[in-house]
N, C-alpha and C positions, 0 to 999 in steps of 0.2 A: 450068787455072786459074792466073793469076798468082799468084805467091809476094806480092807485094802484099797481093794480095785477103785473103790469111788472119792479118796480124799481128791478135792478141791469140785466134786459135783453135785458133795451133798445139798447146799442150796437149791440148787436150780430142777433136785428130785421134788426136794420139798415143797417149793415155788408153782410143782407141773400138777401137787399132788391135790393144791389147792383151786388151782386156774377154775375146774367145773362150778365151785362153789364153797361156800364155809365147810370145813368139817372140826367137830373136836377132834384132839389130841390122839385118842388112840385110835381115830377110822382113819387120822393122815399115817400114823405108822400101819394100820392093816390095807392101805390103797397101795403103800410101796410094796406090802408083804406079797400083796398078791399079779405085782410087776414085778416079783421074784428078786425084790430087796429088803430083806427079814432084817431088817436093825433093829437094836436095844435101843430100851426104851430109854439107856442111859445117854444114847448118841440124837435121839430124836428129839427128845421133851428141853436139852439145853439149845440143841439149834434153833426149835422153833421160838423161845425166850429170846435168843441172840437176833432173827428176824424180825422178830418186833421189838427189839427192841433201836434197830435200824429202819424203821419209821414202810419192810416190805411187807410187812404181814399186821393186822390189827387183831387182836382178842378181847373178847368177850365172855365176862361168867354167867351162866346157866346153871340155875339147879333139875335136874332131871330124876325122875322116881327119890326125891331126896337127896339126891350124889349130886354136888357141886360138881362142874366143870366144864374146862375153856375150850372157846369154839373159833377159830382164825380162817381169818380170809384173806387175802391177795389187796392190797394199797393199789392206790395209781400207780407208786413206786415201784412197785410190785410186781405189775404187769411188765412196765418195762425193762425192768433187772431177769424178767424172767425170758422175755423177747431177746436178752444180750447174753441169756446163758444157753439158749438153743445157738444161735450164731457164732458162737464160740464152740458149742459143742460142735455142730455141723463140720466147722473150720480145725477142730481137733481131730474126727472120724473120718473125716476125708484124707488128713495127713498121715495118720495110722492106717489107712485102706491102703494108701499108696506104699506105705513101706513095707507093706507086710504081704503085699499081691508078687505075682510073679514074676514081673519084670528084673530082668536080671542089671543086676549091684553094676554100678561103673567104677572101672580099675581105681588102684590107686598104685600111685607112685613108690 
């Protein structure tokens, strides 16, 4: 999918990528990659900074095999911003099913 395609949904990919559980940084960009949304790590790594730094996501450092690195999970906040971007997506996809299905256009004047 075009990176295009997803301006104003990348939160709530993010938000969906974490609901199972904690992941670092690069397993929330490889969970999207492999819901066949391949984004740079330059689009990913400031969003997820910008959700925690809105109080939906919390991080944590970990050093692993000697490699520091942060590992984020879904807030209370977090849950529910994420319950209001499915509602909103649902309420978005249904409005685009319908304009896009076959029912035929009403005249206009």
């Amino acid at each position: 999918m075009r990176a295009e395609a997803l301006k104003g949904h990348l939160d709530g990919l993010l938000l969906a990528a974490l609901e199972a559980g904690p992941l670092h940084g690069y397993a929330v960009k490889e969970a999207l990659r492999e819901s066949h949304f391949d984004l740079p790590t330059g689009t990913v790594y400031p969003a997820l900074h910008r959700l925690e730094r809105a109080g939906l996501i919390s991080g944590s450092w970990s050093v692993v095999s000697g490699r520091r690195r942060r590992t984020y999970e879904l807030t209370s906040s977090g849950h529910a911003a994420l319950s209001g971007e499915r509602a909103g997506w649902q309420e978005f996809a249904a409005a685009v099913s319908a304009a896009l299905g076959t029912r035929p256009w009403p005249a206009t004047s």
